[in-house]
C-alpha positions, -999 to 999 in steps of 0.1 A, spaced: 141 118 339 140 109 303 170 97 280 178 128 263 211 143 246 220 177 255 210 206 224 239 216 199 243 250 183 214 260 162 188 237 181 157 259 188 152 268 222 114 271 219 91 257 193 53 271 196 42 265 232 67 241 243 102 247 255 132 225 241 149 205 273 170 179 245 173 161 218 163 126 216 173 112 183 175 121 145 162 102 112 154 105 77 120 126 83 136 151 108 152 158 144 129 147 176 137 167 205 121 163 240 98 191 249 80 205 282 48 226 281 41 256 305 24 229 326 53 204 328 40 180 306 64 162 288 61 159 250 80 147 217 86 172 191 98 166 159 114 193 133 109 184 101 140 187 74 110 191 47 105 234 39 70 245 29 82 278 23 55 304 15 33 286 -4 1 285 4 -12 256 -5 17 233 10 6 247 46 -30 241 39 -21 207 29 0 205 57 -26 216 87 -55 197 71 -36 162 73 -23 169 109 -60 176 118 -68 145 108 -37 127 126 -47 147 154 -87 126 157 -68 93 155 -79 70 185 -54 77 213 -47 42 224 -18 21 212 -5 53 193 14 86 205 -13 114 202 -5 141 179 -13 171 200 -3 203 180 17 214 149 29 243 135 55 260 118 96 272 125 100 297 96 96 277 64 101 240 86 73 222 99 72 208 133 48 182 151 42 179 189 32 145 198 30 122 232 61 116 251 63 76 254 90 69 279 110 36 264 126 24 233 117 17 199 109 -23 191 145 -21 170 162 -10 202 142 -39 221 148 -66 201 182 -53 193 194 -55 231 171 -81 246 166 -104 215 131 -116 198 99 -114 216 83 -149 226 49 -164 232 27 -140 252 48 -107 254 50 -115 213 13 -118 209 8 -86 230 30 -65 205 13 -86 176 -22 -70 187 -16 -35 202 3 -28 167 -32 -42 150 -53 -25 171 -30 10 162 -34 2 126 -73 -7 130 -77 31 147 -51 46 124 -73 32 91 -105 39 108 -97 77 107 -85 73 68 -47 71 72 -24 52 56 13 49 79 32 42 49 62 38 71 55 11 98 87 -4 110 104 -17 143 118 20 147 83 33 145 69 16 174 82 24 211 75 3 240 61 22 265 52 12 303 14 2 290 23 -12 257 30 -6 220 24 30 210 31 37 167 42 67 159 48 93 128 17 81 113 3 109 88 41 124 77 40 113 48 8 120 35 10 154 49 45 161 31 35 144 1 31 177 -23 65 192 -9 95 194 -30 121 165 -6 91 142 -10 87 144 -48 99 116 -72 110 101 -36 98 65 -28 82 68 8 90 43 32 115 18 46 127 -12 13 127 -40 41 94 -35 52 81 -20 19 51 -33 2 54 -44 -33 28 -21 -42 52 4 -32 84 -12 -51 65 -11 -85 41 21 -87 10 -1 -80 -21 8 -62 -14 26 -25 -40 17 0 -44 3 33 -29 -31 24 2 -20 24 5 -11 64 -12 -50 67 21 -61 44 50 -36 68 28 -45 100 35 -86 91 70 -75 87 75 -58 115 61 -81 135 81 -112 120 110 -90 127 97 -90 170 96 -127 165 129 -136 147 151 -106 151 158 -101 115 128 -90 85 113 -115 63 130 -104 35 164 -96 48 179 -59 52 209 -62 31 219 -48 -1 182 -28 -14 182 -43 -45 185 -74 -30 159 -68 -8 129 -52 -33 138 -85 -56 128 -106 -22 101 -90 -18 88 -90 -53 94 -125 -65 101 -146 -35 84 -158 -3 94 -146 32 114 -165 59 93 -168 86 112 -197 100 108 -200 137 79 -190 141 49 -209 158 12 -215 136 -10 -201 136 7 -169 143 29 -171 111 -4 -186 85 -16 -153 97 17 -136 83 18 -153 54 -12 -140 41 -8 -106 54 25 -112 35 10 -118 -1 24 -102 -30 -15 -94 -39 -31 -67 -14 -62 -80 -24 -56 -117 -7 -45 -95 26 -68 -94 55 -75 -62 71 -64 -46 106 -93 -55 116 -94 -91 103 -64 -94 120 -73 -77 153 -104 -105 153 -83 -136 147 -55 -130 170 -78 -119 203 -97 -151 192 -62 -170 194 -59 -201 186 -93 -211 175 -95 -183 152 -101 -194 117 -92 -173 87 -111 -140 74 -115 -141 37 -95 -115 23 -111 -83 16 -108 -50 0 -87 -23 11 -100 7 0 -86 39 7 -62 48 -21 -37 73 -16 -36 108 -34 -19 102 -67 -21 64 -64 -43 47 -93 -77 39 -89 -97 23 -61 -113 -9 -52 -144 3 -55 -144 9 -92 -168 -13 -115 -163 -55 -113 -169 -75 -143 -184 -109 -138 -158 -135 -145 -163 -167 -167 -165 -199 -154 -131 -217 -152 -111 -188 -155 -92 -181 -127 -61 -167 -111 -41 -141 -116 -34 -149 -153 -69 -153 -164 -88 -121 -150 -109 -109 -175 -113 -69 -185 -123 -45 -208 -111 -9 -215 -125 10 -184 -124 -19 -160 -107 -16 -130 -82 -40 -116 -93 -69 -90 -118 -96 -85 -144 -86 -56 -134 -99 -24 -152 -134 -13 -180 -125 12 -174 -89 8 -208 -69 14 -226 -63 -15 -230 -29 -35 -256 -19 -61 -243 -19 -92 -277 -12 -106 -283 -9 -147 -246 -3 -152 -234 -37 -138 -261 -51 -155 -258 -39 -191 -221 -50 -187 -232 -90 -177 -252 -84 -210 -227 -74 -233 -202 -99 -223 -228 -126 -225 -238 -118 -258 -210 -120 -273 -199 -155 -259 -230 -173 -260 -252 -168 -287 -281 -194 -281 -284 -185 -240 -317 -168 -232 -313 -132 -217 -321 -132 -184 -294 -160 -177 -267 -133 -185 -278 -104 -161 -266 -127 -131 -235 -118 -124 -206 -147 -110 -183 -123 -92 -207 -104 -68 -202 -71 -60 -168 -51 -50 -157 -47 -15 -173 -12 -2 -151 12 14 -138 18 52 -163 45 69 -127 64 74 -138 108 68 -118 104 37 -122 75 25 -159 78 23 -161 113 -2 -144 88 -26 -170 81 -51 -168 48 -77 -147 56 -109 -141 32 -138 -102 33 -146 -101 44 -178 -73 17 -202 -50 44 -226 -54 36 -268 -29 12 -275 -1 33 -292 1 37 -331 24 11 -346 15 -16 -322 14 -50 -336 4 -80 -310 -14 -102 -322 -55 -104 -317 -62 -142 -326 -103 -149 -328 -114 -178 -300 -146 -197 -306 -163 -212 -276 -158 -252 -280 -195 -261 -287 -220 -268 -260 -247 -287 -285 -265 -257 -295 -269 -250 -330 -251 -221 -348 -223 -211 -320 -214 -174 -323 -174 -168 -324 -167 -146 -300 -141 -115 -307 -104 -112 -293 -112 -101 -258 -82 -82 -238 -72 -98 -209 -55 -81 -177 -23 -108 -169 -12 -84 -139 4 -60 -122 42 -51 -146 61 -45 -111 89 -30 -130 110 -26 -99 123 -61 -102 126 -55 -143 149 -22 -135 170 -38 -110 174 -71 -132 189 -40 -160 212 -28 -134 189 -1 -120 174 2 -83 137 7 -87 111 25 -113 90 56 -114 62 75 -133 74 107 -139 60 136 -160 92 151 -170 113 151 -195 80 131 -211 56 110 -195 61 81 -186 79 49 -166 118 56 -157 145 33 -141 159 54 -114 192 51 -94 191 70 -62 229 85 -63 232 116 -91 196 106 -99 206 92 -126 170 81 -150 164 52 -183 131 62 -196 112 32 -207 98 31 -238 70 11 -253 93 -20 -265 112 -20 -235 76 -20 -214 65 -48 -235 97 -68 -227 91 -59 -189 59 -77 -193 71 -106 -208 102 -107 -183 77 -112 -159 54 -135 -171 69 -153 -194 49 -151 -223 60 -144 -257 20 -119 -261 23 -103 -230 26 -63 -236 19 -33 -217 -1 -8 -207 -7 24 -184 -32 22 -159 -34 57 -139 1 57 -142 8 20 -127 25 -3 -149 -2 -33 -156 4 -59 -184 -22 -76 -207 -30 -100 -238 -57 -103 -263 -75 -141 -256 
């Protein structure tokens, strides 16, 4: 008979088909009680604290990203069998899995070893591989998200968040657990499915070690950890933890994906590395996509400091060995322009080839796949603005009558303002429309706000990368900073 504490006053008795026999825990999202159908099937039903009210829209919302929850792949996850709604609360009627969570495993028993570690290692990959097939993002992996069953790792409350994302307790909220956070997720960067590669490395470093690679102690603490230094992964064994450390990057682009992963670890030992690819399947409100126009990069110009752009180029290098996409005229006349403008003497046709290849298409997820290509769109520099735009002339190659080229603006990187906040004595930072637009530093208790305003940005930006004409800019609302070269 399952582990289950009896019901307290006010517990529902009945939810939808099922009958209430217990409760078997609480969290942050909502009370899970145990359930029994008219059959006697056992199930796990969780009553979510979230209210959608009357509003119409919030239950569409609602049903339409449980229906998708609902085709995810049944193994190596609790099937979401049914949801519905207790007055204005939302409830979800899942798979019973009979055993504790990985936190109550490792907690009691101590880290996982060798084979028994490289089993929880692959059925999580092979849950996230399912979960990103069908175009959902967890958001929330963690060691109390994954329960040892009899047959193996199952992960559970995948597509909450997404499906509560429009309702009023998950507004202005940052989603997810800080010590297996992304730093995507610490700085309003872009959402995709990178950032379960990131919390799935963490979770299972945590299996392995008993503590997360980043510590779980004070949060500020932890989201500067995770922004600016590299994780503990002591103890250990290669090649399992090379595999960690790159799903552990502070770039989702340099992360492999699930099913990278899910290749190189049932290929053990021998495995060698994936190159990093693109994960594209950006999250509703997140910025941009991976899948948005490439332009071809210079030779010598490298890293993360020397990515070129223009006004309407999106973020990212194309991932090496990434299947090619047609870019067609657009990617061409693009090679041209750039080309023109550096090399004067250099015929034509030598300019329409480009030197980055073509982005990373997206996962064949239902979602992910109505997602067309879009060209993020870089805001007018505000009025007053005075950073400096010196002219650079290519050093001279022999040909006669070199053209100087203009100041051309260059994207240094991601702001991750997170780190800037907490370095001011805040806990993280936040695009929010009201009172005006913009980036705040937020602290959780009496949310309490600092709006950021375009000095203060420009100093963020030069806190981070130390240079003196570093200055920022808005990209879909993600903090990104950049310099004329």
């Amino acid at each position: 008979m399952p582990d289950a504490q009896p019901l307290e006053p006010g517990d529902p008795v009945r939810l939808g088909a099922h009958r209430i026999t217990g409760r078997i825990g609480e969290g942050g999202q909502g009370l899970v009680y145990l359930g029994e159908s008219d059959s006697g099937d056992l199930v796990a039903i969780k009553l979510l604290h979230a209210r959608l009210g009357q509003d119409p829209v919030a239950r569409d919302d609602f049903a339409r990203e449980l229906e998708v929850a609902k085709r995810v792949a049944r193994f190596c996850t609790a099937q979401v069998l049914d949801f519905g709604m207790s007055g204005s609360r939302p409830y979800i009627v899942s798979e019973y899995v009979p055993g504790p969570s990985l936190q109550q495993l490792v907690t009691t028993e101590g880290p996982r070893r060798d084979s028994a570690l490289e089993r929880l290692a692959i059925g999580m990959a092979t849950a996230l591989v399912a979960l990103h097939h069908a175009g959902i993002v967890h958001r929330d992996l963690k060691p109390q998200n994954v329960l040892i069953g009899p047959d193996g790792p199952r992960v559970i409350d995948f597509g909450i968040a997404r499906a509560l994302a429009g309702t009023s307790t998950m507004t202005s909220k940052v989603v997810g657990t800080p010590a297996y956070m992304a730093p995507e997720q610490l700085s309003a960067g872009e959402l995709g499915l990178a950032l379960d590669v990131f919390a799935w490395a963490s979770t299972v470093a945590f299996a392995a070690t008993g503590r997360p690679p980043f510590g779980n102690d004070a949060i500020p603490a932890i989201i500067n950890r995770i922004l600016n230094l590299d994780p503990l992964l002591d103890g250990i064994e290669a090649p399992l933890r090379d595999l960690l450390a790159e799903c552990l990057s502070k770039d989702p682009r340099r992360r492999p994906s699930a099913q990278q992963i899910l290749d190189r670890l049932v290929r053990g030992r021998g495995g060698a590395p994936h190159a990093p690819q693109s994960h594209a399947a950006p999250l509703p409100g997140g910025a941009g996509g991976d899948d948005a126009l490439r332009l071809p990069s210079r030779t010598g110009e490298a890293g993360a400091s020397g990515r070129e752009t223009t006004p309407g180029a999106a973020d990212g290098a194309p991932a090496p060995g990434a299947p090619k996409r047609r870019r067609g005229t657009r990617a061409m006349v693009v090679s041209v322009s750039v080309a023109a403008v550096v090399v004067g003497g250099i015929a034509l046709r030598t300019a329409l080839v480009p030197t980055g290849g073509a982005s990373a298409s997206r996962t064949g997820s239902p979602q992910a796949s109505q997602v067309s290509a879009t060209t993020t769109e870089l805001p007018e520099k505000p009025a007053g603005h005075t950073t400096p735009r010196p002219t650079v002339v290519e050093p001279s190659t022999g040909d006669p009558s070199p053209t100087p080229s203009p100041a051309r603006l260059v994207e240094v990187g991601p702001g991750n303002f997170t780190a800037y906040c907490v370095s001011l004595g805040w806990e993280w930072v936040e695009y929010r429309e009201t009172p005006k637009p913009g980036a705040y530093c937020v602290i959780r208790k009496g949310d309490k706000t600092m709006y950021l305003s375009q000095s203060r940005r420009d100093a963020g930006c030069r806190w981070r990368y130390k240079q003196p004409g570093v200055f920022h800019r808005f990209k879909n609302k993600s903090n990104y900073c950049y310099r004329y070269r």
